[in-house]
Structure formats: C-alpha cells, structure tokens
N, CA, C and O atoms as a CHARMM CRD file, in Angstrom:
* protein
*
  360
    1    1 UNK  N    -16.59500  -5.90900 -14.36600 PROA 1      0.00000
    2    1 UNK  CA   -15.63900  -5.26600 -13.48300 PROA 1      0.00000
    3    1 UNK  C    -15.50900  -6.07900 -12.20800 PROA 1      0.00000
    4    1 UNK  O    -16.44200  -6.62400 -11.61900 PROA 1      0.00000
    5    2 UNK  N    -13.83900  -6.09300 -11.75400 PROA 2      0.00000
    6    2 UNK  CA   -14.06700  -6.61200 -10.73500 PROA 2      0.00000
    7    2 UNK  C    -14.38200  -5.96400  -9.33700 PROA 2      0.00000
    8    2 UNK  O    -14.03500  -4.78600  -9.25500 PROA 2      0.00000
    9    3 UNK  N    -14.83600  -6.38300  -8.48100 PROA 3      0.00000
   10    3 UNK  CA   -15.45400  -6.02200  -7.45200 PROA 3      0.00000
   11    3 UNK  C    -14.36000  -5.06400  -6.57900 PROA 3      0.00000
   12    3 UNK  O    -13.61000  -5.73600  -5.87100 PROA 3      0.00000
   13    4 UNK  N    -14.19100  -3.87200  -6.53200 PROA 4      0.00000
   14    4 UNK  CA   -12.89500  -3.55900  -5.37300 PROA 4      0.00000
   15    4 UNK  C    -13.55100  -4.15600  -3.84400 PROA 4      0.00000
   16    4 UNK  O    -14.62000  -4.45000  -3.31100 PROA 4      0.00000
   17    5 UNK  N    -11.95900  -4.09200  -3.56600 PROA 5      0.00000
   18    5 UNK  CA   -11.80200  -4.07800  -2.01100 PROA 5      0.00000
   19    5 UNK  C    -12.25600  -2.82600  -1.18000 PROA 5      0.00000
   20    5 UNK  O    -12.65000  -1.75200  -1.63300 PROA 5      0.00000
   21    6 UNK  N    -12.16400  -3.06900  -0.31700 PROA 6      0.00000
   22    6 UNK  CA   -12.30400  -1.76500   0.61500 PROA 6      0.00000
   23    6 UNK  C    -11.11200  -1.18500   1.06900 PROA 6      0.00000
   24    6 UNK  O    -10.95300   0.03300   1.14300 PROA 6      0.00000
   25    7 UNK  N     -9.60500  -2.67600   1.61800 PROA 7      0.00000
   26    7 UNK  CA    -8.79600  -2.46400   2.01900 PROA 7      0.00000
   27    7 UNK  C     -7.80100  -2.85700   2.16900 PROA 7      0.00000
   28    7 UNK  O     -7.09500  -2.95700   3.17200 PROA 7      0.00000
   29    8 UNK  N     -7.57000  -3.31200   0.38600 PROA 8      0.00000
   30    8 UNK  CA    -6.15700  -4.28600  -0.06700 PROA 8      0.00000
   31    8 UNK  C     -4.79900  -3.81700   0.62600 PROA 8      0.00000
   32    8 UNK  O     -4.47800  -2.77100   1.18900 PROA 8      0.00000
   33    9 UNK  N     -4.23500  -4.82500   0.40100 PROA 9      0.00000
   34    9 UNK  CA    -2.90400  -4.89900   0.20300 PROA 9      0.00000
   35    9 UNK  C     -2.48900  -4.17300  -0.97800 PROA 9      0.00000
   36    9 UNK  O     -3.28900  -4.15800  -1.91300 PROA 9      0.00000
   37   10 UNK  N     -1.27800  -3.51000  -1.12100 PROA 10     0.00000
   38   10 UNK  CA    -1.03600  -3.35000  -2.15200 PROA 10     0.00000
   39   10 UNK  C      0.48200  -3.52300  -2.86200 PROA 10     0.00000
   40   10 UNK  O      1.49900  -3.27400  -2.21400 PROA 10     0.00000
   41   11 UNK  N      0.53300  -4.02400  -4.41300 PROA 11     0.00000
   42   11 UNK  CA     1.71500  -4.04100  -4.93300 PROA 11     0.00000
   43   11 UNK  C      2.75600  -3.14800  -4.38300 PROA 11     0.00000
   44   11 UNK  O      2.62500  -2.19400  -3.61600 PROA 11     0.00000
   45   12 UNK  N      4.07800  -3.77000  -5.06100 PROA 12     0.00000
   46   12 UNK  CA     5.03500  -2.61900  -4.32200 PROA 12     0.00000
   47   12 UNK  C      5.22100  -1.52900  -5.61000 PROA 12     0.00000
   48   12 UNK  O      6.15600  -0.72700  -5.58800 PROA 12     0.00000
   49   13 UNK  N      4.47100  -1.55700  -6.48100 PROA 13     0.00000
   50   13 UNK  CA     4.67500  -0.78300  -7.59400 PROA 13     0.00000
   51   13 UNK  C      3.30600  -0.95000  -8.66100 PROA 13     0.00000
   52   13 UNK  O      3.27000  -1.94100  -9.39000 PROA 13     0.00000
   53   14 UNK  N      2.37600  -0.09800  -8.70100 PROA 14     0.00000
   54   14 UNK  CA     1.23700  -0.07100  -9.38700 PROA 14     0.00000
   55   14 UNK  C      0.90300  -0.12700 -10.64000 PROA 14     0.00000
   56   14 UNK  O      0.99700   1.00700 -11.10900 PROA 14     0.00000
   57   15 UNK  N      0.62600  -0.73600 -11.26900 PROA 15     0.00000
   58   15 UNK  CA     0.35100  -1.21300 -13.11900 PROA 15     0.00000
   59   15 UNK  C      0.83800  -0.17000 -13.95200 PROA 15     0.00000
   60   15 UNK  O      0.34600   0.91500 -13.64000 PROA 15     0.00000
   61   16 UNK  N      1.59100  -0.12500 -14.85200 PROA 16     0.00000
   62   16 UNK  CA     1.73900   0.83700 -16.02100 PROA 16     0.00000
   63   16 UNK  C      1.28400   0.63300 -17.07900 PROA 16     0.00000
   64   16 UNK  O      1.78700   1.26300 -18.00900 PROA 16     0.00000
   65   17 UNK  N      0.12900  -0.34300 -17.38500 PROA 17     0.00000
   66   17 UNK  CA    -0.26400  -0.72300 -18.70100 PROA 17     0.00000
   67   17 UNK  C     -1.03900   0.74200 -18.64200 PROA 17     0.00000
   68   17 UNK  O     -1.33300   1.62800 -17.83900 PROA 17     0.00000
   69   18 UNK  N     -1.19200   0.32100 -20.31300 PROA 18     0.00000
   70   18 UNK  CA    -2.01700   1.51700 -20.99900 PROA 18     0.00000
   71   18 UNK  C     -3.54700   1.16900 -21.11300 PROA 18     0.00000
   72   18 UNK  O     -4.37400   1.92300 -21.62700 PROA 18     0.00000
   73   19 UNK  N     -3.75500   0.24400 -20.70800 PROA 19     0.00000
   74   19 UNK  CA    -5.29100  -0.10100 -20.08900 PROA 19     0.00000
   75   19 UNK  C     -5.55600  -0.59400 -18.83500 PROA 19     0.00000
   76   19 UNK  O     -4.79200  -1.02400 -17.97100 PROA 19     0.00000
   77   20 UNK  N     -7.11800  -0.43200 -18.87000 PROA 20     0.00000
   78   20 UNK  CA    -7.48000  -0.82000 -16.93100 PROA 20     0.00000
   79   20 UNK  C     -6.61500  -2.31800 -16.78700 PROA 20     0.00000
   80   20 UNK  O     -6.05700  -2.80300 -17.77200 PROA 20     0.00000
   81   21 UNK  N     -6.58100  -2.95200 -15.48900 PROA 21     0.00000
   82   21 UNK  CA    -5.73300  -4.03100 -15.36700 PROA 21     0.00000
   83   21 UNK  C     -7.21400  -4.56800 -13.82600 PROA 21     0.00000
   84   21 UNK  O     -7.87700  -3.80900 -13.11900 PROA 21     0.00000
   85   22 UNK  N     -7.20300  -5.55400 -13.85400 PROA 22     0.00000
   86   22 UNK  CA    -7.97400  -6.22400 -12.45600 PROA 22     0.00000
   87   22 UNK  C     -7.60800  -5.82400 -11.54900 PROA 22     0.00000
   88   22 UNK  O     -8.37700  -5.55400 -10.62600 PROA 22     0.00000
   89   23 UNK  N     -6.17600  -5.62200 -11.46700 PROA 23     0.00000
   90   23 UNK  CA    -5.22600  -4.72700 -10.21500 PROA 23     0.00000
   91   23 UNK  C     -5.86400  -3.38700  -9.88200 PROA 23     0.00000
   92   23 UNK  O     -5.83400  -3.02800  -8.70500 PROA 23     0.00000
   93   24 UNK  N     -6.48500  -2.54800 -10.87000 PROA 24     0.00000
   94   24 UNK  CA    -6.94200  -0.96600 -11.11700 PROA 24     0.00000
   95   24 UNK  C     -8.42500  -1.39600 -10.75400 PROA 24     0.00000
   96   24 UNK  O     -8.98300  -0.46100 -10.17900 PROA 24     0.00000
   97   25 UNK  N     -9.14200  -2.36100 -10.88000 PROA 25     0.00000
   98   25 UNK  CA   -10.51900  -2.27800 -10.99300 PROA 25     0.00000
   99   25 UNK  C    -10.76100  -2.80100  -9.35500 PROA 25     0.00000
  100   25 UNK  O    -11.68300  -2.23800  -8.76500 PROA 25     0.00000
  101   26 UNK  N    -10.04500  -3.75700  -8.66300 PROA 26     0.00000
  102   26 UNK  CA    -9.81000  -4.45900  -7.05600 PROA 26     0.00000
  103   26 UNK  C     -9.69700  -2.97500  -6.43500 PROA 26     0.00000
  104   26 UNK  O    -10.79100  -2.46200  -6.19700 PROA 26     0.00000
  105   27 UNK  N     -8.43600  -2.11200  -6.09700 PROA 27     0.00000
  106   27 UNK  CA    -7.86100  -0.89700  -5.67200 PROA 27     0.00000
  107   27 UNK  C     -8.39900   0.65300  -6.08700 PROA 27     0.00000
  108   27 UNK  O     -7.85300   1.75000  -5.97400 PROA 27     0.00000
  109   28 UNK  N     -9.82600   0.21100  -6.66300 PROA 28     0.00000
  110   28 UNK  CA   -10.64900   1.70200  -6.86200 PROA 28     0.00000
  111   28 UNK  C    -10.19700   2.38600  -5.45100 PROA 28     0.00000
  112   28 UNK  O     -9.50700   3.40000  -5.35400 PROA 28     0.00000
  113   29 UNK  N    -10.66100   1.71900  -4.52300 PROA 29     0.00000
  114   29 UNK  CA   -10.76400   2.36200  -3.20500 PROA 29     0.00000
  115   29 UNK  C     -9.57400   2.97800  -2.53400 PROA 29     0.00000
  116   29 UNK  O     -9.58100   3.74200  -1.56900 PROA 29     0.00000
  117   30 UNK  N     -8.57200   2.52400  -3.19600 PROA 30     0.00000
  118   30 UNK  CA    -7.46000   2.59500  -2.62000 PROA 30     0.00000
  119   30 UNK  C     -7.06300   4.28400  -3.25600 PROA 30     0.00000
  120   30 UNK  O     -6.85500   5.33500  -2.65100 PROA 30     0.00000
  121   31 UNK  N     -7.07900   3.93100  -4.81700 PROA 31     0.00000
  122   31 UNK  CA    -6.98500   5.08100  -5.63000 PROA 31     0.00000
  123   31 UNK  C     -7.65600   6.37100  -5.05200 PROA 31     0.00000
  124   31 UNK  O     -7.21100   7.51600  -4.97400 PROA 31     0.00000
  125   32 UNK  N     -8.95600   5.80200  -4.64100 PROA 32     0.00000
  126   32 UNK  CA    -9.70200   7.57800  -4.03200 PROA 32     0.00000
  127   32 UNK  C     -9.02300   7.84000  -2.97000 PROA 32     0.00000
  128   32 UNK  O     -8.81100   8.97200  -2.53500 PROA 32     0.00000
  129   33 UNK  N     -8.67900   6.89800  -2.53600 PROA 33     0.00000
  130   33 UNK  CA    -8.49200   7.49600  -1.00400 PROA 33     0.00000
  131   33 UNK  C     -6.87100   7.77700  -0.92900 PROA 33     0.00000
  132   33 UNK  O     -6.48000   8.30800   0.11000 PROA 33     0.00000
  133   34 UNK  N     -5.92700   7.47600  -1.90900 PROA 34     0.00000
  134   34 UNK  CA    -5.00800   8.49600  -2.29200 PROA 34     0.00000
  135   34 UNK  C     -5.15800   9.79700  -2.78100 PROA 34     0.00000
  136   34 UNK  O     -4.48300  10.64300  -2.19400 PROA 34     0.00000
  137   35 UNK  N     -5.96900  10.23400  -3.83800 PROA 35     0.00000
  138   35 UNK  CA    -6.56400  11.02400  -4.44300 PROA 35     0.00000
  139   35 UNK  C     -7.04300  11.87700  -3.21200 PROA 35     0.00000
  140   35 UNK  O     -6.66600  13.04800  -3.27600 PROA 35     0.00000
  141   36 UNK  N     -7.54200  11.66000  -2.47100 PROA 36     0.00000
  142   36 UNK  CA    -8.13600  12.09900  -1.42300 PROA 36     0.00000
  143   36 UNK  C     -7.17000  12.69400  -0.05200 PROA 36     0.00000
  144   36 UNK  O     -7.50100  13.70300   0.57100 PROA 36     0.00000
  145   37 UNK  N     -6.69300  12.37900   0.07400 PROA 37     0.00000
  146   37 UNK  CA    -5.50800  12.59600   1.14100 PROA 37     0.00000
  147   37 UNK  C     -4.49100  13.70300   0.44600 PROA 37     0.00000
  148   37 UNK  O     -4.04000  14.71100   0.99000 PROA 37     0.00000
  149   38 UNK  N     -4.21100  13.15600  -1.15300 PROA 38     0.00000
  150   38 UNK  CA    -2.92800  14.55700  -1.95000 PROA 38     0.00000
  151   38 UNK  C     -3.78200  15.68700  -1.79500 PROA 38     0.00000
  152   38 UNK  O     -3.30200  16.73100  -1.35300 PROA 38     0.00000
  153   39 UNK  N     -5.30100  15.59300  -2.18100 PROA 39     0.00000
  154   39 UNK  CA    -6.18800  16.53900  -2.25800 PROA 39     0.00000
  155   39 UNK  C     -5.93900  17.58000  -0.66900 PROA 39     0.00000
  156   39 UNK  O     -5.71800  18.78800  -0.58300 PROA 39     0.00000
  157   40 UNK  N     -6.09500  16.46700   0.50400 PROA 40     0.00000
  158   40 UNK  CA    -6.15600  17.64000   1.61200 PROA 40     0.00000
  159   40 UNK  C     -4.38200  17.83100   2.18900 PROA 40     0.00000
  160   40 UNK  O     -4.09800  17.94000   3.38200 PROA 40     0.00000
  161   41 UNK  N     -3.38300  17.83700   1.10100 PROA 41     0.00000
  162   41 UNK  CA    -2.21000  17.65900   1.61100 PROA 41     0.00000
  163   41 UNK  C     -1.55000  17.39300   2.35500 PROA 41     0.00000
  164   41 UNK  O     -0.66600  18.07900   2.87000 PROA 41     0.00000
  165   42 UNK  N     -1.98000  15.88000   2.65000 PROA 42     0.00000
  166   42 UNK  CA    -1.42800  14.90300   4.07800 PROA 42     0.00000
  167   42 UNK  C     -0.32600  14.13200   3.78700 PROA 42     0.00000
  168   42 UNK  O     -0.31100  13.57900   2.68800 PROA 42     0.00000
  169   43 UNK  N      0.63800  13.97200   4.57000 PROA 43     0.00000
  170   43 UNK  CA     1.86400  13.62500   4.78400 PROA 43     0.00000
  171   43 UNK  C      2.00000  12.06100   3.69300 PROA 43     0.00000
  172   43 UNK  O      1.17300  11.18800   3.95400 PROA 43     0.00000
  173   44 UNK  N      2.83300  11.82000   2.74100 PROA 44     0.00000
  174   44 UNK  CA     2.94200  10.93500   2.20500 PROA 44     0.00000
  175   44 UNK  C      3.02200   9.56300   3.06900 PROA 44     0.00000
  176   44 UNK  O      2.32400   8.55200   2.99000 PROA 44     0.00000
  177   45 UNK  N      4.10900   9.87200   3.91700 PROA 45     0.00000
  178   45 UNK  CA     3.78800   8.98800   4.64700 PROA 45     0.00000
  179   45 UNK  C      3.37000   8.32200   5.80800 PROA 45     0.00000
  180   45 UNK  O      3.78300   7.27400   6.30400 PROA 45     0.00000
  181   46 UNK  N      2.33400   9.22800   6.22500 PROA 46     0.00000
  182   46 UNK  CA     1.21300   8.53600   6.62300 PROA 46     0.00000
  183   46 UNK  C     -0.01200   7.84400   6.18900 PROA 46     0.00000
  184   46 UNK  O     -0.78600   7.07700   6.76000 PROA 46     0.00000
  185   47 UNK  N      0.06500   8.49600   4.65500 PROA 47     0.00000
  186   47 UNK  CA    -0.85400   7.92200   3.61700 PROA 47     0.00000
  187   47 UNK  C      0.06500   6.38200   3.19700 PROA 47     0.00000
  188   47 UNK  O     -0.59900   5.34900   3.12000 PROA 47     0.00000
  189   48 UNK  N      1.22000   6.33600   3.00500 PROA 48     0.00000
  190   48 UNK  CA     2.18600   5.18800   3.06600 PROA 48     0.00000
  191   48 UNK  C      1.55200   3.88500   3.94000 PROA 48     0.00000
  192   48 UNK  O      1.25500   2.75900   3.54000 PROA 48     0.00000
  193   49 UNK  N      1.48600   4.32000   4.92600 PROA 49     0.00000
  194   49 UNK  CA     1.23200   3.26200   6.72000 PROA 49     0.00000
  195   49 UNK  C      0.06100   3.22400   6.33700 PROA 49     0.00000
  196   49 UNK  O      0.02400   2.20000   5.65500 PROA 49     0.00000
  197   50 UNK  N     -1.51300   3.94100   6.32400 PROA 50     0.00000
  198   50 UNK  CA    -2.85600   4.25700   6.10400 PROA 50     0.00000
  199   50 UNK  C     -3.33000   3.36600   5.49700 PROA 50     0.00000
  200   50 UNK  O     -3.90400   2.40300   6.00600 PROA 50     0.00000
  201   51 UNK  N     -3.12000   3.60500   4.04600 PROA 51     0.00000
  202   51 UNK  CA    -3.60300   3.35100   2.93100 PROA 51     0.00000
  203   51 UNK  C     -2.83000   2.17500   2.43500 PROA 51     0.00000
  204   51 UNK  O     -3.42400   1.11800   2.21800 PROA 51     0.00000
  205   52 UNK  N     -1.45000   2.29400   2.22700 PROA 52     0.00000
  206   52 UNK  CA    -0.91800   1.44100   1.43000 PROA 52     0.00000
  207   52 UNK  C     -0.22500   0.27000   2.14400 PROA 52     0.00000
  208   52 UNK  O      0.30300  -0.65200   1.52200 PROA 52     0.00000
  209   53 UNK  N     -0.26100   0.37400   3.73800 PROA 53     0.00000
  210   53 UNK  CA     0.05800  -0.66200   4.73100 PROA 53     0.00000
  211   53 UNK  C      1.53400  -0.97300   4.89100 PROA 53     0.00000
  212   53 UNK  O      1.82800  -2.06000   5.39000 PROA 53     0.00000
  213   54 UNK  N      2.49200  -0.14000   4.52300 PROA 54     0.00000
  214   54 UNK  CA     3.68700   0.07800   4.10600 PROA 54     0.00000
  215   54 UNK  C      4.67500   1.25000   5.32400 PROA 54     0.00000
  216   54 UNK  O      4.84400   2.46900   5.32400 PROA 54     0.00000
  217   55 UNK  N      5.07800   0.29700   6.11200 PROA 55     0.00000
  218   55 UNK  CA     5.69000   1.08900   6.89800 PROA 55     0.00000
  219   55 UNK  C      7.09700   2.34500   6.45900 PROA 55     0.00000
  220   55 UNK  O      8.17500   1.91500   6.04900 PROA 55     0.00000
  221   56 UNK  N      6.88100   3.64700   6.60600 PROA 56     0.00000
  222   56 UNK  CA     7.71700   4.32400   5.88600 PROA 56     0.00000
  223   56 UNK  C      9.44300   4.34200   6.70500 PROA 56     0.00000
  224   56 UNK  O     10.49800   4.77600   6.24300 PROA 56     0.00000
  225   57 UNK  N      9.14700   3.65400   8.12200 PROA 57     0.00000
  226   57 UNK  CA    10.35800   4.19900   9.15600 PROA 57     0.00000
  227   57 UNK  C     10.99300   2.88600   8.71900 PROA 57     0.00000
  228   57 UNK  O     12.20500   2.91100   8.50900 PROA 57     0.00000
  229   58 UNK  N     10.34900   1.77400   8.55900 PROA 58     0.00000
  230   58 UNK  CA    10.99500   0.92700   8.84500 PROA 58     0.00000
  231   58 UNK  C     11.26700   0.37600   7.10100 PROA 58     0.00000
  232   58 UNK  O     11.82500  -0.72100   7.05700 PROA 58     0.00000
  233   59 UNK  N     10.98900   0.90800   5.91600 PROA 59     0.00000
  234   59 UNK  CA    11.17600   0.37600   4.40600 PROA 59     0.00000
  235   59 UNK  C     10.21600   2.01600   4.00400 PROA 59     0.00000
  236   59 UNK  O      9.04700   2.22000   3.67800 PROA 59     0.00000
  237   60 UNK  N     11.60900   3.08600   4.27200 PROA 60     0.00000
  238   60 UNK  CA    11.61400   4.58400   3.61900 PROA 60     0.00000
  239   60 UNK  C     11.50300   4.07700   1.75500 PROA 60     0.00000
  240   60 UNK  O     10.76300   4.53100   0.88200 PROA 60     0.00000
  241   61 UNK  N     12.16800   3.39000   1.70600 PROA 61     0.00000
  242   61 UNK  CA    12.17300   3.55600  -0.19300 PROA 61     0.00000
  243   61 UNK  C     10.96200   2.92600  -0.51000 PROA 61     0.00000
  244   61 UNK  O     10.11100   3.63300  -1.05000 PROA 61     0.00000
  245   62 UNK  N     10.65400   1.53700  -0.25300 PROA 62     0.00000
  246   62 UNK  CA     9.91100   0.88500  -0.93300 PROA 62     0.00000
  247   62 UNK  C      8.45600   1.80900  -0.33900 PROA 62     0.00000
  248   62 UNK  O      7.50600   2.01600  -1.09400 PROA 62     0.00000
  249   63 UNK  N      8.47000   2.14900   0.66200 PROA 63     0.00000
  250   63 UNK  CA     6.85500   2.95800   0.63400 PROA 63     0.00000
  251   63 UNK  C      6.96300   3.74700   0.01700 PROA 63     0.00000
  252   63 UNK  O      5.96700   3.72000  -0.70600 PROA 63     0.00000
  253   64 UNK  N      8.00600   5.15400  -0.44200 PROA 64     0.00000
  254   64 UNK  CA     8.03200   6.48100  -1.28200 PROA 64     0.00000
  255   64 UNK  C      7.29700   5.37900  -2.28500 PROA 64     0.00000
  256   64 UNK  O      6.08300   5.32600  -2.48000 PROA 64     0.00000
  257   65 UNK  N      8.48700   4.34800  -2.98800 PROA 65     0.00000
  258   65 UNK  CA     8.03100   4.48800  -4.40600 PROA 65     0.00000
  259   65 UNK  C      6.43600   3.62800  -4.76100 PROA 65     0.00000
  260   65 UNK  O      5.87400   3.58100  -5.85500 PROA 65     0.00000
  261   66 UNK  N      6.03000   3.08200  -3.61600 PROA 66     0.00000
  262   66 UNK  CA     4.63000   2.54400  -3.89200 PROA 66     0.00000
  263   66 UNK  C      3.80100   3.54200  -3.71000 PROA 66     0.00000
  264   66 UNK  O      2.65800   3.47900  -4.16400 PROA 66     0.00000
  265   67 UNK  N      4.16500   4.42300  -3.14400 PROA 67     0.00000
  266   67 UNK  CA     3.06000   5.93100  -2.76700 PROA 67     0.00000
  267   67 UNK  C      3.36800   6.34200  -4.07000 PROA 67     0.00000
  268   67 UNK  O      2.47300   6.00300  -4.84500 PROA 67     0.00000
  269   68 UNK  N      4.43200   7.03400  -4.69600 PROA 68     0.00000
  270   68 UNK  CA     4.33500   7.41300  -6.10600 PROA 68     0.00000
  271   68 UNK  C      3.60100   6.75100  -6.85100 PROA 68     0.00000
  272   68 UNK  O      2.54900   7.27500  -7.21500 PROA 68     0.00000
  273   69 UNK  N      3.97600   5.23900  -7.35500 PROA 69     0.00000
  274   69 UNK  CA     3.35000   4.78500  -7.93200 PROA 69     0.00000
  275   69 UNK  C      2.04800   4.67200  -8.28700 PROA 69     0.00000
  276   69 UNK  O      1.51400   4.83400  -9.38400 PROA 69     0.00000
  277   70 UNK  N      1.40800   4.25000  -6.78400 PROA 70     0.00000
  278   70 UNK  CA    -0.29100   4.19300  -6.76000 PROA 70     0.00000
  279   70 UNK  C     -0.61700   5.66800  -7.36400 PROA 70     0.00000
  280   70 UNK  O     -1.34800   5.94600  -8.31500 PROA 70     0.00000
  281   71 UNK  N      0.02800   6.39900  -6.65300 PROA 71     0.00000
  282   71 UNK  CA    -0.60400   8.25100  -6.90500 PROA 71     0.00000
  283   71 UNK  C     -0.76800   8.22600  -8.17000 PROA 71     0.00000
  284   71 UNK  O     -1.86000   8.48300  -8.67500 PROA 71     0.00000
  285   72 UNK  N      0.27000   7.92200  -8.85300 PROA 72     0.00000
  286   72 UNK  CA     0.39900   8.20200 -10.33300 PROA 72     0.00000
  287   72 UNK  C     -0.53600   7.39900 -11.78100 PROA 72     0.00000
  288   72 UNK  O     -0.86200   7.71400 -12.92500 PROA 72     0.00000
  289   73 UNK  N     -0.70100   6.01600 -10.70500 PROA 73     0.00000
  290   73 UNK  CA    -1.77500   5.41100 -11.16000 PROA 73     0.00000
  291   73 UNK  C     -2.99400   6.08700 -10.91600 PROA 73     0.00000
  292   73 UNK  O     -3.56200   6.37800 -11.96900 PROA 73     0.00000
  293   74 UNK  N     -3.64500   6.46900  -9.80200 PROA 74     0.00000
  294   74 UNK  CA    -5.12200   6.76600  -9.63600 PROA 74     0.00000
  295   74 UNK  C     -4.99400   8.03300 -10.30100 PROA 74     0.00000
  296   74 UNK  O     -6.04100   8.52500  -9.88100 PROA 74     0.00000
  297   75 UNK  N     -4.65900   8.63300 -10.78500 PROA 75     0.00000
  298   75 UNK  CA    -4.26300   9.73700 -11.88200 PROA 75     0.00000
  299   75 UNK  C     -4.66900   9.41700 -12.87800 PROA 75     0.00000
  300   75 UNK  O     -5.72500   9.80500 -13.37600 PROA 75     0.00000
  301   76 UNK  N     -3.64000   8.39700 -13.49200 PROA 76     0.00000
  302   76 UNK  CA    -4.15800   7.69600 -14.77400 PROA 76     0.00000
  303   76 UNK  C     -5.67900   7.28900 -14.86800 PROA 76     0.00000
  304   76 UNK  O     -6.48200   7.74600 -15.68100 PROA 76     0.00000
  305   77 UNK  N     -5.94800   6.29000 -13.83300 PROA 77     0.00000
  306   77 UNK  CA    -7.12200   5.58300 -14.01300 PROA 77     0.00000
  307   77 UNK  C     -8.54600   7.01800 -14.11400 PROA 77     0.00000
  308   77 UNK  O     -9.46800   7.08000 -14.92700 PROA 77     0.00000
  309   78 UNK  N     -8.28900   7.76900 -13.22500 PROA 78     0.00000
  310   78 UNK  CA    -9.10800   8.86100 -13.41900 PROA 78     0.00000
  311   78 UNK  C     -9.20500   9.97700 -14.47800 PROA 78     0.00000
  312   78 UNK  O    -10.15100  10.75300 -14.61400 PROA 78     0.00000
  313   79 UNK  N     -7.86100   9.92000 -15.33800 PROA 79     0.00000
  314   79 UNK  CA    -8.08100  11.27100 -15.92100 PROA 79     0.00000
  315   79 UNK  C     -7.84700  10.06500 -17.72500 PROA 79     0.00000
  316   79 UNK  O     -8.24900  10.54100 -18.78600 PROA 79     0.00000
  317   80 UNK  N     -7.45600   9.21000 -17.70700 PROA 80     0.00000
  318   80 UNK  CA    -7.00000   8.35400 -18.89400 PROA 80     0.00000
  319   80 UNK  C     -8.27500   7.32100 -18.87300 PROA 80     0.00000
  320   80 UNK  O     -9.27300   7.30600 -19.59300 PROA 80     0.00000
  321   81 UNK  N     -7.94200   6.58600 -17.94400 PROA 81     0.00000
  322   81 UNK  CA    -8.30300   5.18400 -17.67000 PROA 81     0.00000
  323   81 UNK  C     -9.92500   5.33600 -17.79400 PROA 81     0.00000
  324   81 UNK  O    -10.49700   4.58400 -18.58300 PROA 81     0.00000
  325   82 UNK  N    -10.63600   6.22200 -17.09000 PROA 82     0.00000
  326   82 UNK  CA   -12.18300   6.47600 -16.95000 PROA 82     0.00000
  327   82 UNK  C    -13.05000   5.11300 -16.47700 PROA 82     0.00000
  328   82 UNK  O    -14.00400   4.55800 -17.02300 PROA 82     0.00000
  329   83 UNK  N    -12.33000   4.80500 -15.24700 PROA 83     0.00000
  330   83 UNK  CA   -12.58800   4.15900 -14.22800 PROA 83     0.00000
  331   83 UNK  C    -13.35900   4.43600 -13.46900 PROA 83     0.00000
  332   83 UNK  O    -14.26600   3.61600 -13.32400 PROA 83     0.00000
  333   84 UNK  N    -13.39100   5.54100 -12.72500 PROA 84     0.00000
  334   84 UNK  CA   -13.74800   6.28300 -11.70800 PROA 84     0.00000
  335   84 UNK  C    -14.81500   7.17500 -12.54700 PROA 84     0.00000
  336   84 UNK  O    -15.77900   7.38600 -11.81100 PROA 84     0.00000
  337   85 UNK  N    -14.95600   7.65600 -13.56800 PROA 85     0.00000
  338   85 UNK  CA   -15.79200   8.50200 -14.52200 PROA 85     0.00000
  339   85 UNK  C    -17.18100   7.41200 -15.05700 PROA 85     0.00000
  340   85 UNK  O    -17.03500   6.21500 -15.30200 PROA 85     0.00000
  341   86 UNK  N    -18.10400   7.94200 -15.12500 PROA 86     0.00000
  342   86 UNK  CA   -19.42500   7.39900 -16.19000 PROA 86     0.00000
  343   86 UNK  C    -18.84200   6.61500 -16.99300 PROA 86     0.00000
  344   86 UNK  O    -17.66500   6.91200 -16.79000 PROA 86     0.00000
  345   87 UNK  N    -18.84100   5.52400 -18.05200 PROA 87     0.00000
  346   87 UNK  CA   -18.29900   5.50700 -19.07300 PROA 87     0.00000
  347   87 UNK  C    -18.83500   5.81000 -20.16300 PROA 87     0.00000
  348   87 UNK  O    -18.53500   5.22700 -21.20500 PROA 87     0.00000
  349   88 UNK  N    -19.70800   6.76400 -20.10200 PROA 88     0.00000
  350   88 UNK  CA   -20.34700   7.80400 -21.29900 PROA 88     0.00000
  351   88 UNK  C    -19.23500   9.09600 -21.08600 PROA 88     0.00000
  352   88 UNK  O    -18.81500   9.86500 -21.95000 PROA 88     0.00000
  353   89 UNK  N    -19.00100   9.06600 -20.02500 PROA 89     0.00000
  354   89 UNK  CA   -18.26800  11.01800 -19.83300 PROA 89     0.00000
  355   89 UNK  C    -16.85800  10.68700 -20.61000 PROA 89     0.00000
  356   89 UNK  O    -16.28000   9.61200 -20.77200 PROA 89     0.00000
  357   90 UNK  N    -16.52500  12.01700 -21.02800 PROA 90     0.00000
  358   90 UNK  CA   -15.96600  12.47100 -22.01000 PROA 90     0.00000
  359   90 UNK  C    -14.43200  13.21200 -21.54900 PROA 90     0.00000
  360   90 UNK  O    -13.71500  13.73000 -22.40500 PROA 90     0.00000
C-alpha cells in the first residue's frame, strides 16, 4: 500500500475504477476527513476550500463536482473498496 498523505492535492474528479487505485490508497486521509465533516453536516463548501483546496467562490462547479466526487469515492473505498476496513472484515 501506498503510503497516504496527510494533505494532498486533489484530482478534479476522483477514480471510478472498480478497484483500489494508488490515487485511493495516497488520499485515505482525505477520504476520512470528508467522511468526517458529511458526518457532522458541514458546509460542502468549506469542506471544498479545507480539504480539497478548491476554492468554491472563485471555481463554484469544479469544487461541487470534486466534493461529489471524492464523497462518493470515500464511500466506495469504505463500504466496497475495504480500504479503510481490516482486510479480514466482512
């Protein structure tokens, strides 16, 4: 596995393969800490600027759809992917 970051950069649109990608294994951190923010229902985009380094005032589209994206990835990687899980758990 590769080593994540603490506090990448990130694509403007997050992996859709149907397996982990180096992109998913770098951006663990990124993933929780999306995961983490929908969890305490904080403003997309401030999680946009935060997390994904993506100014929302100044590029409204391209941050929505990298905030979707990632979201929808650390989803995957957690509930599909079993990234974030043991890889014994089930």
């Amino acid at each position: 596995m590769t080593k994540p970051q603490l506090d990448p950069d990130v694509a403007d649109v997050a992996p859709n393969e149907a397996t982990l990608t180096a992109y998913d294994e770098q951006h663990v951190v990124t993933y929780i800490r999306l995961l983490q923010a929908e969890g305490q229902g904080a403003d997309w985009r401030e999680v946009a600027r935060i997390v994904l380094h993506i100014d929302p005032e100044r590029e409204p589209d391209r941050a929505r759809a990298a905030y979707q994206s990632h979201l929808a990835r650390a989803k995957w990687v957690t509930e599909q992917g079993r990234l974030l899980r043991g890889a014994g758990s089930k």
